[in-house]
N, C-alpha and C positions, 0 to 999 in steps of 0.2 A: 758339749751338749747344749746350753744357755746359746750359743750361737748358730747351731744348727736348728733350731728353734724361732731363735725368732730372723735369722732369713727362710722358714717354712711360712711362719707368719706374715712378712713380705712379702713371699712372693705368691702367697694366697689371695693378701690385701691387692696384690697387683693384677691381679687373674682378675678376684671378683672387679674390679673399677676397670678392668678392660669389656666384659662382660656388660656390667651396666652401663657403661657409653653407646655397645652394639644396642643391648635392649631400646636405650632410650633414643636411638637415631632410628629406628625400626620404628616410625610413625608420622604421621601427617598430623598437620593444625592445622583446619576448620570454621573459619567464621563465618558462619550461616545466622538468619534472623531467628532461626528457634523455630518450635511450636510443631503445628502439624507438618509443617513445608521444612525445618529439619527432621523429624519423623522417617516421612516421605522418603527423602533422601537416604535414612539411616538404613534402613529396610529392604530400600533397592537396591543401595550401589556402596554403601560406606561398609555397610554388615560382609556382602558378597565378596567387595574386595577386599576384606580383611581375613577371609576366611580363606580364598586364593591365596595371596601372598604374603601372610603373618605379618601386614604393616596394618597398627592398630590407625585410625582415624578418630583424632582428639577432638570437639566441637567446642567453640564458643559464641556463644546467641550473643549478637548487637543490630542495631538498626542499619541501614545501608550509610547513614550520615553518618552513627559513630563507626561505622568499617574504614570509612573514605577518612575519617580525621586522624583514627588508629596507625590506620595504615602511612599516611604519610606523617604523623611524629615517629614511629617506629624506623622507615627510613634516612629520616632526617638525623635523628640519634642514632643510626648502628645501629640499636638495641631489636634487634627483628625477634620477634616469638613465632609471627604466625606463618606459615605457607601459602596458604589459598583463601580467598573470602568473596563474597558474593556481591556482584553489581548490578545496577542495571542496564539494559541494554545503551539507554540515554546519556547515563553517564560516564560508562565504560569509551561510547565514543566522543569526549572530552577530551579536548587536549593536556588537561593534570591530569588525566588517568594515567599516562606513560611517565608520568613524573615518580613513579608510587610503582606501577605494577610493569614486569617484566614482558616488555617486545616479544611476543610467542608467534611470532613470523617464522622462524626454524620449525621450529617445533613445527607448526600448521602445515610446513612443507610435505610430511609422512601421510597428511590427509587430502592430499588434494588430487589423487585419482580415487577418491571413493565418493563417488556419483551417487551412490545412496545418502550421503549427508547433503544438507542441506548448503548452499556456496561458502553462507560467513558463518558456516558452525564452528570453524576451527579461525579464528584471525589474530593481526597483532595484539588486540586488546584483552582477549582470554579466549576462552572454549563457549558455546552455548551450551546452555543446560536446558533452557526451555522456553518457548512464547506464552505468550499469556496474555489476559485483559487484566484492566481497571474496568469494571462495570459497576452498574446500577441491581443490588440486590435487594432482595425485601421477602419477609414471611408471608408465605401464600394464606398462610390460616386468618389474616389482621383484614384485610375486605371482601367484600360479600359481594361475590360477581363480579367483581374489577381487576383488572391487572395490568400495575404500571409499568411502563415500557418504554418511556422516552425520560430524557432530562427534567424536560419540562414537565411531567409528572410527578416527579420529584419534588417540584416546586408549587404545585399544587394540593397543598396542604388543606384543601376542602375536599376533593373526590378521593384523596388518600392520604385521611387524619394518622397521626402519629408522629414518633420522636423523630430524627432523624440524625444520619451521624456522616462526618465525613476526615480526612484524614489532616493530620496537621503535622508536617513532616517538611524537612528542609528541600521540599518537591513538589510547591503548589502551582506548578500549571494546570496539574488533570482536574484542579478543585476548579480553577479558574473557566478553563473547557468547559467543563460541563454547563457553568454557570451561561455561559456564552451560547450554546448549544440549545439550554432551555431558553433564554430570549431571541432564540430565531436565525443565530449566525448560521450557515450552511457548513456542511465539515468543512465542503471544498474554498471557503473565506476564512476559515477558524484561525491559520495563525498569516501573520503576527497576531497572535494576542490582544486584544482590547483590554487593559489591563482596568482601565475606569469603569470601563461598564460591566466588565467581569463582579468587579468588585461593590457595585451598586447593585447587582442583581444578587449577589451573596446577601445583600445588607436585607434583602425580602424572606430572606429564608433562616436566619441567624436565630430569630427566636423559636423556630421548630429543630434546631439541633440540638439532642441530648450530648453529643458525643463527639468532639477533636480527635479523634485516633492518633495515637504515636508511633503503633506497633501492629503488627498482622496479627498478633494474638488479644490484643486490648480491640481490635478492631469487631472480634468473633464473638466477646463478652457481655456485649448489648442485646444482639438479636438472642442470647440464651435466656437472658435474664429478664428481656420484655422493655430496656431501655430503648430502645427504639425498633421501628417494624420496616425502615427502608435506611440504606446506605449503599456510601459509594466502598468497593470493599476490593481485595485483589481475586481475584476467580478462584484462585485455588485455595483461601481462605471461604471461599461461598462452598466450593466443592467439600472439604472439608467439614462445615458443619453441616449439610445434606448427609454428610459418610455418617455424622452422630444421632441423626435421625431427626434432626428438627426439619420443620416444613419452610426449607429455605427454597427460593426462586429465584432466579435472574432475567435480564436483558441483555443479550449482544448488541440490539440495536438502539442501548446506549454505553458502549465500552470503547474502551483506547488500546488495542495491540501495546503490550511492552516485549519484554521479554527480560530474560538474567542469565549472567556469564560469570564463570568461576572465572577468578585472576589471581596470576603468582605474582604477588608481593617480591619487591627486589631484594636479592641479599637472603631468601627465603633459606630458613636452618636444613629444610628436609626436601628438599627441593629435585632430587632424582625422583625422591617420593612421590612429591606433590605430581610431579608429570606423570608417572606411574600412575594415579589414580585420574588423571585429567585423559590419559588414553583408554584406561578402561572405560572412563564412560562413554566417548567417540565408538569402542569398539564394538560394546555389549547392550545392543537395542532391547534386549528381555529388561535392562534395566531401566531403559530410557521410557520403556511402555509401562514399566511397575509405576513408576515416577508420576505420570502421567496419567493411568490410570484413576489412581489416588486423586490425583490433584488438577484432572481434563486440562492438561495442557499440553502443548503443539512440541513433540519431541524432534529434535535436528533430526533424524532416522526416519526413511521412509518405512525400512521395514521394521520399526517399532512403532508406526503407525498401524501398522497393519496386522501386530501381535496386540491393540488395543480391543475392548469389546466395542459394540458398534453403538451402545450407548456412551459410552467416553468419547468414543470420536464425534460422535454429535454433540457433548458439551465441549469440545474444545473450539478457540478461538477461529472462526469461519474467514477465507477471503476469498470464496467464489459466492455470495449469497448475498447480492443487492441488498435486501433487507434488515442484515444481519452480520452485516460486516464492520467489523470495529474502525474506529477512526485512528488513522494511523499518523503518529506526533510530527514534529517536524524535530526530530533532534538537533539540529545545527542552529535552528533560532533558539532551543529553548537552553542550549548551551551556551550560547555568545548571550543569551539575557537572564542568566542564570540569578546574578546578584541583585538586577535590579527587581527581578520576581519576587525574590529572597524578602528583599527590602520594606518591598510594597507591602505585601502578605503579613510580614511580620506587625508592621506597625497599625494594619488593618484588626488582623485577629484578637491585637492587644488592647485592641481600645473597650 
């Protein structure tokens, strides 16, 4: 009896740890920046697909700088946790992106007779998930009859008094542009970069900013709370507090097209997974238009273009519209001058 016992008790303990292995391989890791724009995502595509195929989607909020530093200690040490995490379009095509995140060249091979995606929705560097600006946003309720609309309104700190906020992130070209952009550069001169005069024209503007932003969501904190009434901010961040009902406004005809790509981290734990959720979103445009909706931005999917409302698709990022066309980066200079951006910026902000 004492031995027919305890191999029941064996081979129950064996069952349940077979059991909890399945359980615990039954999910994706998620590093998204948080806030409304994980939300967004949760709602569309992470909730849906987890309710199709019983694979739970685990999140964890970091900024794109600590996804990019995570991700490659995590590779370097074996020690891999996560699956999939979120880049941007700029950095993703960086030559150490492929250092970090998995060649999904294969993979992209099952998309590329669907003509309703967009050409580089699916490439080596990951999947896109969506286009977007950097823009110029500001409370419509803080002037009276006026509405800023250009850089250099920004920087005009007498026809539109108030705090102002912009971002401080290991990605200061778009602060730089703009800076460039309000002293007169033409887009079609804008890069290379004038990194001195970028940075002398910032030195005019340094005492009307309340606010360095770190995060998409520390970014959203000001215009609530009345710390400042203009910044440079990411669209879907702008969209997002318009959805909470503050009297938020923007400019496209002062924004930079980006865009962001989920990527599979090399060595990734859940990784049949992970691409299971990277084709759902390729396949299912109702998600790509929820996404988008929410947060007016430009879905790889014509026809979740066309499941959006017609006021989403008028706030999403415009490139037929002269007037209103974002200024589109030069990703290969701002990657080959990545460090010495880095450098500059740093030692400017710091002083």
């Amino acid at each position: 009896m004492p031995w027919t016992f305890q191999k029941l008790i064996a081979t129950t303990a064996a069952c349940l740890a077979v059991l909890g292995h399945s359980a615990a391989a039954e999910q994706i890791v998620v590093a998204t920046t948080g806030g409304a724009y994980e939300k967004a995502l949760r709602e569309a595509w992470f909730d849906p697909f987890t309710a199709q195929t019983g694979i739970e989607v685990v999140t964890v909020a970091a900024t794109n700088a600590e996804m990019r530093a995570k991700a490659a200690a995590m590779v370097k040490t074996g020690n891999v946790s996560w699956d999939l995490y979120l880049q941007g379009e700029i950095q993703a095509a960086s030559e150490q992106h492929l250092l970090y995140a998995e060649n999904l060249s294969e993979f992209c091979k099952g998309f590329s007779t669907h003509t309703d995606l967009d050409p580089d929705a699916c490439n080596a560097t990951g999947v896109r998930l969506l286009s977007n600006s950097t823009l110029l946003a500001f409370r419509s309720d803080a002037f009276a009859g006026a509405t800023p609309r250009t850089w250099a309104d920004m920087w005009d700190v007498q026809k539109f008094p108030g705090g102002r906020s912009f971002p401080d992130f290991n990605d200061p070209w778009r602060v730089m542009a703009a800076a460039l952009l309000a002293d007169g550069v033409s887009p079609e001169e804008l890069f290379p970069l004038d990194i001195d005069r970028a940075l002398a024209k910032l030195e005019q503007i340094r005492p009307a900013v309340a606010l360095w932003w770190k995060t998409g969501d520390q970014s959203m904190q000001g215009f609530r709370n009345g710390e400042y009434v203009i910044g440079q901010i990411w669209m879907t961040r702008a969209k997002a507090l318009k959805s909470e009902g503050l009297p938020i406004a923007w400019s496209h005809a002062a924004s930079f097209l980006v865009g962001d790509r989920i990527a599979l981290i090399k060595n990734a734990p859940h990784r049949v997974n992970a691409l299971k959720l990277a084709e759902y979103w390729l396949n299912t445009p109702a998600a790509q238009a929820k996404v988008c909706e929410a947060l007016s931005c430009k879905p790889p999917s014509g026809a979740a273009i066309k499941l959006m409302s017609p006021q989403a698709r008028a706030d999403m990022p415009s490139t037929t519209d002269p007037q209103n066309t974002p200024v589109t980066p030069d990703a290969k200079w701002i990657n080959a001058n990545a460090a010495v951006l880095l450098e500059r910026w740093n030692a400017w902000i710091q002083q």
